[in-house]
C-alpha positions as CSV (number, residue, x, y, z in Angstrom):
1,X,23.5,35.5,-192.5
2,X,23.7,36.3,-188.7
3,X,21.7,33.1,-188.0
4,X,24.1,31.2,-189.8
5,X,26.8,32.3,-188.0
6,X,25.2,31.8,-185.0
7,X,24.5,28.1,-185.8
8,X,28.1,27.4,-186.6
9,X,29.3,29.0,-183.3
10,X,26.8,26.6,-181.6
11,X,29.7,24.1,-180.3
12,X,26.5,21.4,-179.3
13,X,25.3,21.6,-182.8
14,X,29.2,21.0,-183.9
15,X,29.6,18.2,-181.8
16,X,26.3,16.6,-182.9
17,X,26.6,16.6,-186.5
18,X,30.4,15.5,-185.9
19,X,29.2,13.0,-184.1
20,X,26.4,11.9,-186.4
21,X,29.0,11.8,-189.3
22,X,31.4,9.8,-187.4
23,X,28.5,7.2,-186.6
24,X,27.4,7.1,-190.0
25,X,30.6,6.7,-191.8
26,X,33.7,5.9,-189.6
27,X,32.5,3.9,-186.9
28,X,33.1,0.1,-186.4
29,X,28.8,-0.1,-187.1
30,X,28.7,2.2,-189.8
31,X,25.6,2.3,-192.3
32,X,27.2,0.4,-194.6
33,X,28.5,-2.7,-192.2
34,X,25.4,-2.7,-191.0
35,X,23.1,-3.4,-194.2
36,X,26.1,-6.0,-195.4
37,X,25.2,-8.1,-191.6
38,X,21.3,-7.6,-192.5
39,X,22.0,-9.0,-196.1
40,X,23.9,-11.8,-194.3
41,X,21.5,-12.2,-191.9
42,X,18.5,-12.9,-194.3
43,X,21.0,-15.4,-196.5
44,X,21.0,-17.3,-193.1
45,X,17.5,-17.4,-192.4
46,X,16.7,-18.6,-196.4
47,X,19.2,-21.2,-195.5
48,X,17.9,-22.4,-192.3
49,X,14.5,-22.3,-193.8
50,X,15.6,-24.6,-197.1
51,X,17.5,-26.9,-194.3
52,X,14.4,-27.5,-192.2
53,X,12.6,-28.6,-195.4
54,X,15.3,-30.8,-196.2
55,X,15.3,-32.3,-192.8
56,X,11.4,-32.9,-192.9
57,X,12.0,-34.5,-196.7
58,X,14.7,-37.0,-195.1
59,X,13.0,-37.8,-192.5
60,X,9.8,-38.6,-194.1
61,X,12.0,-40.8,-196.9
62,X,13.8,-41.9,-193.7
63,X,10.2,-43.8,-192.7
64,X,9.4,-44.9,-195.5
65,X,12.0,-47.0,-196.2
66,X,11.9,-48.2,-192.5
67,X,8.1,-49.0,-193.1
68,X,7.2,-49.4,-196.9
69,X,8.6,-52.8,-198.1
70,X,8.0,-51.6,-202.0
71,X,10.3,-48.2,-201.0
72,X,12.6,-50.7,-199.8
73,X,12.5,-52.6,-203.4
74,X,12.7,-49.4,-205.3
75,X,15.8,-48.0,-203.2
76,X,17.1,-51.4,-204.0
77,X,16.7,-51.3,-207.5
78,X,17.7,-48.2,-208.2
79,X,20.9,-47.5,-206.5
80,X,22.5,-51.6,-206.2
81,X,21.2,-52.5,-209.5
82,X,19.3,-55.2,-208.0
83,X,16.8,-57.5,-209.8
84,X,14.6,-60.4,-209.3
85,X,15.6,-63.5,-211.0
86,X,13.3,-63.5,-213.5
87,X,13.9,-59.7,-214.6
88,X,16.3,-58.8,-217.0
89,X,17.7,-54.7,-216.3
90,X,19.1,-52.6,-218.9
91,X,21.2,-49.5,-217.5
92,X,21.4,-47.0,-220.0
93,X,23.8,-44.2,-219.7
94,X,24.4,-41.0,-221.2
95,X,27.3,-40.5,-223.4
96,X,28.7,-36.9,-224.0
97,X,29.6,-35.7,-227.2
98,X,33.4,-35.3,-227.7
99,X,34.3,-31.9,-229.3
């Protein structure tokens, strides 16, 4: 019991465990600020990572249609509905079911 008292009289040990709660809890960089910025952090690293991919996937399309004359006819076909003037296409589209 004297020990205890003793500790609590200790104005260093008051101060530091005062001011280890008030780092911990009520400062501008408290615990929980701080693991919301590392949660932000790594959802900005997982997107940098997925945008460098996507960068590498254009670029290498990107070629491809500079290079690869049967890209170019593909890219042509698909997306401007062109044909040769023998071919016949058929564009088929997806209806929705009205409720």
């Amino acid at each position: 019991m004297e020990r205890f008292l003793v500790l609590i009289r200790n104005k260093y040990l008051i101060a530091g465990v005062a001011f280890f709660i008030w780092m911990c809890f009520f400062d501008r960089y408290d615990l929980s600020t701080q693991f919301a910025y590392q949660q932000e952090k790594n959802k900005l690293e997982r997107e940098r990572v997925f945008y460098e991919s996507e960068i590498t996937r254009i670029e290498k399309a990107i070629k491809d249609v500079q290079y690869n004359p049967s890209e170019i006819q593909r890219i042509a076909r698909e997306r401007y509905k062109m044909k040769k003037d023998n071919e016949d296409i058929y564009v088929i589209q997806e209806i929705e079911p009205t409720k």
